[in-house]
C-alpha atoms as one frame of an Amber mdcrd trajectory, in Angstrom:
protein
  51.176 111.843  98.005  53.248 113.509  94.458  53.279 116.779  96.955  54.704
 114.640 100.030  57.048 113.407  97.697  58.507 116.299  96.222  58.737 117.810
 100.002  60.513 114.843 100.859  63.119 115.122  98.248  63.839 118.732  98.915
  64.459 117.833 102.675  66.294 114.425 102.374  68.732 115.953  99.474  69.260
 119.262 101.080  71.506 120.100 103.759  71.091 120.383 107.470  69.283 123.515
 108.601  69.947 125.490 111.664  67.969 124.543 114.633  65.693 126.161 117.394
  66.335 125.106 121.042  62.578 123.543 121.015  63.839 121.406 117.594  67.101
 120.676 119.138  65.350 119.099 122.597  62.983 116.935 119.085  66.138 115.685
 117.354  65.285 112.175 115.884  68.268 111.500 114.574  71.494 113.302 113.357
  73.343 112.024 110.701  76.443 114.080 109.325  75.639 117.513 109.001  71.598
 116.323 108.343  69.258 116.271 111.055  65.992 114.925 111.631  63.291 115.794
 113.811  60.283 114.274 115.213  57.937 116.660 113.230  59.564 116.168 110.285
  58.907 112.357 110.690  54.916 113.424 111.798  54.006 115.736 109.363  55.951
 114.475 106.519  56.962 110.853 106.129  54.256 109.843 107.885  51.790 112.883
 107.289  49.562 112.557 110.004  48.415 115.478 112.339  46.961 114.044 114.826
  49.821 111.447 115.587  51.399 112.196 119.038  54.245 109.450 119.330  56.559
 106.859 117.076  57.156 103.588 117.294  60.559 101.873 117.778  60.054  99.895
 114.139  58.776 103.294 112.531  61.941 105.146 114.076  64.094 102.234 112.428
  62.427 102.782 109.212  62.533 106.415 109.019  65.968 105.706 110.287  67.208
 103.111 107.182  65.486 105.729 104.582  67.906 108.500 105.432  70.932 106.379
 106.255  70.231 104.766 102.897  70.228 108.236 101.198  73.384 109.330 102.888
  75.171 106.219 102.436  74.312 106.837  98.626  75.393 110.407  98.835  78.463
 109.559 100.722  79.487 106.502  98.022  79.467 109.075  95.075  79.648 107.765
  91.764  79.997 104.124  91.545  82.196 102.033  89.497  81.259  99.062  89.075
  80.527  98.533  85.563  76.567  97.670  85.852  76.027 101.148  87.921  78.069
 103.211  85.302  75.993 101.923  82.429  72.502 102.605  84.005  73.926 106.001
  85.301  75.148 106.822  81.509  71.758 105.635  80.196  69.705 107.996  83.139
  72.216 110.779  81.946  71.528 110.515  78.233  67.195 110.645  79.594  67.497
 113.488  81.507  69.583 115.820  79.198  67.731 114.667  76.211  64.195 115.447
  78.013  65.522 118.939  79.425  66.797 119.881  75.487  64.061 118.979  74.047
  61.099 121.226  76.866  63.840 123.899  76.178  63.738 123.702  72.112  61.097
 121.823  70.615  59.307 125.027  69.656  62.389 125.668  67.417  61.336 122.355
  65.791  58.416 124.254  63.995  60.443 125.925  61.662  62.752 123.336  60.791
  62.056 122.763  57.104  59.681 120.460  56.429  57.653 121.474  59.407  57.276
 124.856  57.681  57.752 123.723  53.521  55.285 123.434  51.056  56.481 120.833
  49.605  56.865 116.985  50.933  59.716 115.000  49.371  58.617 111.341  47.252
  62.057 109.231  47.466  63.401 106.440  46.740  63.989 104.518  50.446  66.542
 101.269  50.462  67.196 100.241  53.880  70.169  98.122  54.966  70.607  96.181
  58.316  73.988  97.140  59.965  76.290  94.856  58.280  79.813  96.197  58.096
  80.511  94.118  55.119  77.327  94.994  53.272  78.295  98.643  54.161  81.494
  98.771  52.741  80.328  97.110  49.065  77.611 100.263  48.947  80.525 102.624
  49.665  82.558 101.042  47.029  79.900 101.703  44.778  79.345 105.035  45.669
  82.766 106.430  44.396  81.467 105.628  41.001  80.003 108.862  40.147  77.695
 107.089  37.517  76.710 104.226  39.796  72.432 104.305  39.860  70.253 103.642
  42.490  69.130 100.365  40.965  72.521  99.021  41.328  72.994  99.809  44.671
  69.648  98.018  45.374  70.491  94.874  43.222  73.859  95.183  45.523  71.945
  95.143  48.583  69.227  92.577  47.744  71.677  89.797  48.024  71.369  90.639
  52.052  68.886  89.551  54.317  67.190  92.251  56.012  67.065  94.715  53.429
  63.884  96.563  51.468  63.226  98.798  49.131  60.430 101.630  48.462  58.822
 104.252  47.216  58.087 106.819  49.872  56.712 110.509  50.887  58.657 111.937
  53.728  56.090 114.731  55.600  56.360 116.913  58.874  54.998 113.901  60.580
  57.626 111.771  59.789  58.789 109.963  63.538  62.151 109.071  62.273  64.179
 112.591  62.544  67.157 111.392  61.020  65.130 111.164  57.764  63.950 114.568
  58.293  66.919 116.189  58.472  68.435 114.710  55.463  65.463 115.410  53.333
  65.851 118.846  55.205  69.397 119.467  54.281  68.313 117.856  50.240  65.883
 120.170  49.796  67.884 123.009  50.724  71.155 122.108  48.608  71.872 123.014
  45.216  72.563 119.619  44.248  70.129 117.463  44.621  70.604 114.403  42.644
  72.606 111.575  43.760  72.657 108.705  46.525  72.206 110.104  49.914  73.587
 108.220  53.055  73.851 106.026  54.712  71.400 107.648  57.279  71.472 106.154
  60.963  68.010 104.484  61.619  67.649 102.543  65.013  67.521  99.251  63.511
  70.360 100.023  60.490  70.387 102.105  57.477  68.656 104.278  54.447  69.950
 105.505  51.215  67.929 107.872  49.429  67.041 109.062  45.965  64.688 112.384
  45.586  62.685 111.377  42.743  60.422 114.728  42.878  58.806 116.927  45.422
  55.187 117.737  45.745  53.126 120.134  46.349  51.459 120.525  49.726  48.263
 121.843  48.886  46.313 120.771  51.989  43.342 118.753  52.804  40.064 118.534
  50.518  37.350 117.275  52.265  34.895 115.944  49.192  31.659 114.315  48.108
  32.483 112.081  45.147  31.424 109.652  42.530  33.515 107.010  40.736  32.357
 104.947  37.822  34.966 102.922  35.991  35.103 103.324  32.569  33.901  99.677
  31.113  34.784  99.291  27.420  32.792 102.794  27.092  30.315 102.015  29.254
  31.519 105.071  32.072  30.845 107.992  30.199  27.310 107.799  29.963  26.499
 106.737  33.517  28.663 109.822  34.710  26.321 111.749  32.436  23.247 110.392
  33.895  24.786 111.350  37.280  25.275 114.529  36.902  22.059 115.581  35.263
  20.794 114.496  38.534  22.998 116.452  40.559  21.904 119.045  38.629  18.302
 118.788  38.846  18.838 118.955  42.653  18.980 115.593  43.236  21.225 114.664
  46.702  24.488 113.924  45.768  25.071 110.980  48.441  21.827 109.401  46.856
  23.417 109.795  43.438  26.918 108.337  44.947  24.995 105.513  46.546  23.389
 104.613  43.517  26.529 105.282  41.041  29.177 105.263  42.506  31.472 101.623
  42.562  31.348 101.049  46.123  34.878  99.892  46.660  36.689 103.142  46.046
  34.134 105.415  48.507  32.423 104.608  51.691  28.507 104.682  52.068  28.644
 108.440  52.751  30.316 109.419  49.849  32.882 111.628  51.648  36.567 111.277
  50.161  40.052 112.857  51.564  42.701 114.129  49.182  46.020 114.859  51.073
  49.419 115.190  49.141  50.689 111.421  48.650  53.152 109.525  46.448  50.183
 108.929  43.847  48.803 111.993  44.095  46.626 112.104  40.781  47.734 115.177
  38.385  44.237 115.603  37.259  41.990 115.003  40.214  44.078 117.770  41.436
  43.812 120.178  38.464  40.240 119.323  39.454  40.280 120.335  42.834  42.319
 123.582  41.780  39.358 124.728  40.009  37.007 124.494  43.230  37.549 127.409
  44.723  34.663 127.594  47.591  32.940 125.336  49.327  30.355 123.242  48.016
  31.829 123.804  44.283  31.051 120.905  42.037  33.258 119.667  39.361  31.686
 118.757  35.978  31.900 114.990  35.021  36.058 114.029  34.226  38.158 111.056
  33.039  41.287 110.329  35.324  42.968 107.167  36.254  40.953 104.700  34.384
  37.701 105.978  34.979  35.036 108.941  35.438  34.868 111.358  38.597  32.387
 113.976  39.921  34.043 115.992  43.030  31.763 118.164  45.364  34.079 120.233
  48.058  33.248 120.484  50.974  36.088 122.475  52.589  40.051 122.785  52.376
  42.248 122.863  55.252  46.239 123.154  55.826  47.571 120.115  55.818  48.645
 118.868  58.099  46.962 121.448  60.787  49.198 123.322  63.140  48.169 121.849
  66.276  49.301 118.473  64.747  52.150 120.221  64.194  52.563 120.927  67.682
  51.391 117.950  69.016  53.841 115.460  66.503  56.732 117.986  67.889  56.349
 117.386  71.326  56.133 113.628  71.006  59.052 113.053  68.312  61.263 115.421
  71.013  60.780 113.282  73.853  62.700 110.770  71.800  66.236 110.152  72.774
  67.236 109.795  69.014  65.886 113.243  68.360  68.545 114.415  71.020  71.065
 112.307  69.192  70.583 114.111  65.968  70.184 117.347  67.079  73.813 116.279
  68.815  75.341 115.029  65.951  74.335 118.367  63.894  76.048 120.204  66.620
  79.694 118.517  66.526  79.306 117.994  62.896  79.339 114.354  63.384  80.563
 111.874  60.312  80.118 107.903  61.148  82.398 105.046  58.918  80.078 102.470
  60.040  81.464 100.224  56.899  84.642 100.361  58.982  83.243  98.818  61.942
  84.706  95.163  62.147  87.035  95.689  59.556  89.958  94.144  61.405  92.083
  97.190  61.343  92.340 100.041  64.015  90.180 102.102  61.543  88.572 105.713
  61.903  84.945 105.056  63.166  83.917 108.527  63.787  84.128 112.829  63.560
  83.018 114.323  66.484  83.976 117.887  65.897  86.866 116.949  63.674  88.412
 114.971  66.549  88.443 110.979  65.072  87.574 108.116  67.304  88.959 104.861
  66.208  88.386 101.256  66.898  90.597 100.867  69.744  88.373 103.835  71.489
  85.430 101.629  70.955  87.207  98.765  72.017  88.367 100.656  75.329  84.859
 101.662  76.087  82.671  98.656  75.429  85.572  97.189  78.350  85.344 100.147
  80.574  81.332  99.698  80.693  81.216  95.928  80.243  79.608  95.616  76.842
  80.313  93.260  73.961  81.963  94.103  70.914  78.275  94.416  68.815  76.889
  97.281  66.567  74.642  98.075  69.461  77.948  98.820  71.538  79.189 100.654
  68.320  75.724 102.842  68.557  76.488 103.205  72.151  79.899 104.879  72.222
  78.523 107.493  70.132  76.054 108.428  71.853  78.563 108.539  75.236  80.912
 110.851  72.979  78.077 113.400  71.986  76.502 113.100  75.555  80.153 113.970
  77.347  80.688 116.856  74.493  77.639 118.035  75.244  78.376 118.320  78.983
  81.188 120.424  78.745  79.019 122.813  77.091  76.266 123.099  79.901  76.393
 123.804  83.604  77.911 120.802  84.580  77.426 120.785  87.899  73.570 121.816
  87.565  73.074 119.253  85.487  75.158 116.262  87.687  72.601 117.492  90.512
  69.669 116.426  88.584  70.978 113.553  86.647  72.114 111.892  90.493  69.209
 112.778  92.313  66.757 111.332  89.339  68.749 108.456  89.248  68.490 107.993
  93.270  64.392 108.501  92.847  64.897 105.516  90.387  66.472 103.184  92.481
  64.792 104.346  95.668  61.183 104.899  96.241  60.693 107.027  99.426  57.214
 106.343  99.717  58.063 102.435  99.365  60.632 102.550 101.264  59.010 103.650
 104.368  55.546 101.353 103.719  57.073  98.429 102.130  57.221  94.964 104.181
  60.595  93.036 103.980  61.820  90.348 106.190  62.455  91.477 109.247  65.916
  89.692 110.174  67.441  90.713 107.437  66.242  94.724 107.534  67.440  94.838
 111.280  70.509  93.156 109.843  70.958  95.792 106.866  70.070  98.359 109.256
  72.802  97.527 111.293  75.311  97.479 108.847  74.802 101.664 107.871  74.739
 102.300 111.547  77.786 101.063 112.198  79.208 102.633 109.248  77.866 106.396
 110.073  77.285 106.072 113.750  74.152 108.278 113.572  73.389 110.301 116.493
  70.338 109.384 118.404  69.599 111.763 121.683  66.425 109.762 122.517  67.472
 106.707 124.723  63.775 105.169 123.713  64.543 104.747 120.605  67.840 102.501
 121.622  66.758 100.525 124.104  64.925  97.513 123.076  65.741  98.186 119.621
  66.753  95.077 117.856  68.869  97.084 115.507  71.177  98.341 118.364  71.624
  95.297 120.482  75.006  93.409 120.729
């Protein structure tokens, strides 16, 4: 069927071909400069070998698929409002899935996909309120202002949270990546970072440290918590097992307080915002696998650590996979956009009730009469969603002056046709019958379509007076 299909699209979409005299005497139909046959109708919309002949309501449906497609071809672009916001949508789809087959290999060596370090910051996020915005930018110019008091500003807001976070190479939200990207890679590093476009509002960020990325220990381990005293010799009594040869899952099961391990003893260590300096002094000092740790105190009680084996962390086809599926995101194609032209948003001057500067698109401003203009043009409402929208219309028609426009108008109009119109469906679907001979009628007296075959006129509903 897919390969029918794709055959199908090629022929409908393409122009007329030259004919034989034998294909000339099995014209179909001629529409335009495109012609149809009566082997292209038996081998390929209805793909069946051993059919000899077509019937009147087959012709007309073969015959409403192709006038349908020219009539869309002939209409060009629409303009109604509701067709140019589902074609802008379609167009922001297909050039964000073609950039990111074309680059998300790059996406493996953008910084934290390739650090050693992960970053552990401080994470406020803000819904979009202009007025809320504004305040934190007020604060801002203070160059003593703290985080704290940007939070206390913010918790007065509904909407808003605060917290302690690791950003890694899996994290979903790119935005976040980059800017941890670019903080990591600055000289300065201290300060209040944002605000940073999420698709439900805003961060600001605080690097409180980095750490280390030392990988993945896979470990056997025992935990007893250290009682008044009572820890230490339990641990003790542990290990002299252990070391008599005793199995170290039977010494965990018996030991070990079951609520910090699972019955088989095994424990993960990965780099995380609580990462424990000592366990991982601890691990440091296993430098094979199956190395055992002597009995240590740590974080309110006593450990024994067996490795089992060390990995990188995360692995590389994780890597690969997380890049492929954070790329097919159309907010990956955003950022990578707004990167590109350098963009700077004044979202705190959204709904400010002046004609203020909204955003830098390559140093060219956009101001809230643009918006104002578009969300009209396009029928939207004057919302933040609207405000999210014209910026993604400004990087998406920058962006097309950079490409081969007309390659890429090709595919973003015949993907959009292939959404609205199913070929497959069209020809097999059922419909009421008055009204498709009454449709029908309608394109053929609009492209009077050339029909050599008198059988497939007379006693056709669709061509009766």
């Amino acid at each position: 069927m897919r390969c029918h299909w794709c055959f199908l699209v090629i022929l409908i979409l393409g122009c007329g071909s030259l004919l034989t005299a034998q294909q000339e005497n099995d014209i179909l139909f001629q529409i335009g400069n495109d012609t149809v046959t009566e082997k292209d109708a038996l081998d390929i919309m209805f793909a069946k070998k051993d059919k000899k002949t077509i019937t009147v309501d087959e012709f007309n449906k073969m015959l409403n698929f192709y006038l349908t497609i020219y009539d869309f071809k002939a209409r060009g672009a629409d303009t109604t409002k509701a067709f140019k916001r589902k074609l802008e949508m379609q167009t922001l789809n297909i050039l964000g899935s073609i950039y990111s087959t074309e680059n998300y290999k790059q996406l493996m060596d953008k910084c934290t996909m390739s650090r050693n370090t992960f970053a552990i910051v401080k994470d406020l996020f803000v819904p979009f309120d202009p007025i809320l915005l504004r305040q934190i930018e007020e604060l801002k110019k203070n160059e003593n202002v703290t985080f704290e008091q940007v939070v206390n500003k913010a918790r007065a807001y509904e909407g808003t949270s605060m917290s302690t976070r690791i950003i890694s190479p899996t994290e979903t939200r790119w935005a976040l990546n980059n800017a941890i990207c670019n903080l990591l890679e600055s000289d300065n590093r201290t300060g209040i970072i944002g605000p940073i476009k999420d698709s439900k509002g805003y961060h600001y960020i605080e690097l409180i440290r980095e750490q280390e990325n030392f990988g993945r220990y896979k470990t056997l381990m025992i935990y007893i918590p250290d009682m008044e005293g009572s820890g230490e010799p339990k641990i003790r009594e542990a290990f002299a097992k252990l070391k008599s040869g005793k199995s170290f899952k039977l010494v965990a099961k018996e030991y070990s307080q079951p609520y910090r391990i699972d019955e088989t003893a095994v424990k993960y260590f990965v780099p995380s915002i609580n990462s424990n300096e000592i366990i991982l002094k601890e691990l440091e000092k296993l430098t094979i696998d199956g190395a055992m740790s002597k009995p240590f105190f740590a974080s309110g009680g006593w450990y024994i650590i067996k490795r089992l084996s060390k990995e990188a962390y995360p692995l590389e086809k994780n890597l690969k996979e997380h890049a492929r599926y954070i790329t097919r995101k159309p907010s990956f194609f955003i950022e990578e956009l707004k990167q590109r032209y350098q963009v700077q948003e004044y979202p705190y001057n959204f709904m400010s009730g002046r004609d203020d500067i909204l955003f830098l698109v390559s140093n060219e401003p956009f101001y809230t009469k643009d918006l104002r203009q578009y969300a009209s043009e396009y029928g939207y409402n004057f919302t933040t969603d609207t405000y999210d929208k014209y910026l993604h219309h400004l990087l998406v028609e920058r962006y097309k002056k950079d490409i081969d426009t007309n390659r890429y108008q090709r595919l973003i109009d015949d993907f959009y046709f292939m959404q609205v119109f199913n070929p497959m469906e069209m020809i097999g679907r059922g419909q009421n019958k008055e009204k498709f001979i009454e449709d029908l009628r309608k394109l053929v007296n609009k492209y009077n379509p050339v029909i050599p075959k008198k059988k497939y006129v007379e006693d056709n509903p669709v061509f009766e007076n």
